[in-house]
C-alpha positions in Angstrom: 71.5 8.6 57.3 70.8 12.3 58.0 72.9 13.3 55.0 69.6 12.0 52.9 67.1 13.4 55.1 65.4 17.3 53.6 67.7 19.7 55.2 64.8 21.5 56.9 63.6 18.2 58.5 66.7 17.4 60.3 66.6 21.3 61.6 62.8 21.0 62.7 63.4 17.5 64.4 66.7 19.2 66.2 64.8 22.2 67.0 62.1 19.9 68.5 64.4 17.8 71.0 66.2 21.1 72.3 62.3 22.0 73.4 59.4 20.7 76.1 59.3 16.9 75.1 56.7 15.1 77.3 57.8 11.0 78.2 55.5 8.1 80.0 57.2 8.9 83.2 57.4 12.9 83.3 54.0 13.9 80.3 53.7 17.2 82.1 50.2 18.9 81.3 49.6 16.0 79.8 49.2 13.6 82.1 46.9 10.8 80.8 47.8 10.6 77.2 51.1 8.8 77.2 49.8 6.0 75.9 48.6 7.2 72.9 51.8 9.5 72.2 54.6 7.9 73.7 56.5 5.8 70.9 57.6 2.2 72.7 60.4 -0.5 71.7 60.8 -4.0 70.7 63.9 -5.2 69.9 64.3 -8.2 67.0 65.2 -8.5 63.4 67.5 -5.9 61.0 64.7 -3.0 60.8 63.5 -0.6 62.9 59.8 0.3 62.2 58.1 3.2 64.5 54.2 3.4 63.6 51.5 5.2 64.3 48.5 5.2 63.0 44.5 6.2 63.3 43.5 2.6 64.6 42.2 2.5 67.8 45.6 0.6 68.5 48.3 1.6 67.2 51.0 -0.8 66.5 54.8 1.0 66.9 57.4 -1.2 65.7 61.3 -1.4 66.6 62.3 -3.8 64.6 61.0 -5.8 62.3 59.3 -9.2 63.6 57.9 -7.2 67.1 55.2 -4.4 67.6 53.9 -3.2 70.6 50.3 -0.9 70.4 49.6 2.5 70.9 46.6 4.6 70.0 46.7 8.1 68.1 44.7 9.4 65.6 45.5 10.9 62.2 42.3 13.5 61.3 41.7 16.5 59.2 39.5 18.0 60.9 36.7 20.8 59.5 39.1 23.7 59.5 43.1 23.3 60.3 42.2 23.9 64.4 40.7 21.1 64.3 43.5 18.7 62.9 44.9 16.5 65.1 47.9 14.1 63.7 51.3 12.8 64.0 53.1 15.3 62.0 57.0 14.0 62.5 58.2 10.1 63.5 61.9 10.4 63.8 65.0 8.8 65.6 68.1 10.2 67.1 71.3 7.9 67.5 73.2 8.4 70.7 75.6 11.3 69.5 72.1 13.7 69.1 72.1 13.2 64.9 68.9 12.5 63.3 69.2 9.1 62.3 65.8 9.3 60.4 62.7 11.1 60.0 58.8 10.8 58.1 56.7 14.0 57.7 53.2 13.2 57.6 50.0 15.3 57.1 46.9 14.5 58.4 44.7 12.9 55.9 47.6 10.2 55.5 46.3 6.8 56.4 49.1 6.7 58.8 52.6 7.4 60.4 55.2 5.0 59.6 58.9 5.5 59.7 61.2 2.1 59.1 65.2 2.3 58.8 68.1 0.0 59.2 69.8 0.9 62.0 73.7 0.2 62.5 74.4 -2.7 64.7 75.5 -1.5 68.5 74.4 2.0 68.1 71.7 3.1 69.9 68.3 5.4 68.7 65.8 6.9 70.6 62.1 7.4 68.8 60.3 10.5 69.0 56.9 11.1 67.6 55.6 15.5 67.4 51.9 15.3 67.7 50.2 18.9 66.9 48.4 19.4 69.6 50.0 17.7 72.4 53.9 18.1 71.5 57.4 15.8 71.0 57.1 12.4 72.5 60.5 10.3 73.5 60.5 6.5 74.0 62.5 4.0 75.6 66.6 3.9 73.8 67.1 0.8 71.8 70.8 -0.9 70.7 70.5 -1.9 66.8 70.7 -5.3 66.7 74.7 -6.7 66.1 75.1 -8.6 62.8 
């Protein structure tokens, strides 16, 4: 699926990982705002869905027909210090390859990324917030067919 991804996206994704990424168990300096950065699982269906979005909760999807919630926001703010979005939603399978990516700015309405995963390999979400860093969620197995 990377082979259809903007060249530059898969680098800026990679780049990300190989950085600080913050989880629910180990958010570093940010301690307190897991749950509105860290992306979470469900497991059902053929597609995986990851959103975010500037409801006060958020749903993040894995999969088509389950969503769990998680509260970020997506806001232009009065000059670009201000802004404060989800600027990247992307997956990894289990070998490290960008399995899929959205780029978002942030007057978009929100961040959604949906792909169909292949059945027994595993992806892990990420979501880069630009103020608080890469986020990694819980693994999930695509579905078998």
């Amino acid at each position: 699926m990377a082979g259809q991804l903007p060249e530059e996206w898969v680098k800026r994704c990679k780049e990300l990982v190989s950085g600080e990424v913050f989880t629910r168990d180990a958010p570093g300096k940010w301690e307190g705002k897991q749950g509105s950065h860290v992306p979470v699982n469900q497991t059902s269906g053929e597609t995986i869905t990851i959103k975010l979005s500037p409801n006060p909760l958020i749903p993040v999807v894995i999969h088509s027909s389950s969503f769990t919630e998680v509260p970020h926001v997506m806001k232009k703010g009065e000059s670009d210090a201000d802004d404060h979005w989800i600027e990247l939603v992307f997956v990894t399978d289990e070998g490290g390859e960008v399995a899929a990516c959205a780029k978002f700015t942030p007057t978009d309405a929100e961040a959604l990324l949906s792909f169909a995963p292949e059945a027994g390999k595993t992806y892990t979400p990420y979501a880069y917030c630009n103020l608080h860093g890469l986020w990694k969620g819980d693994s999930v197995k695509g579905d078998s067919a």
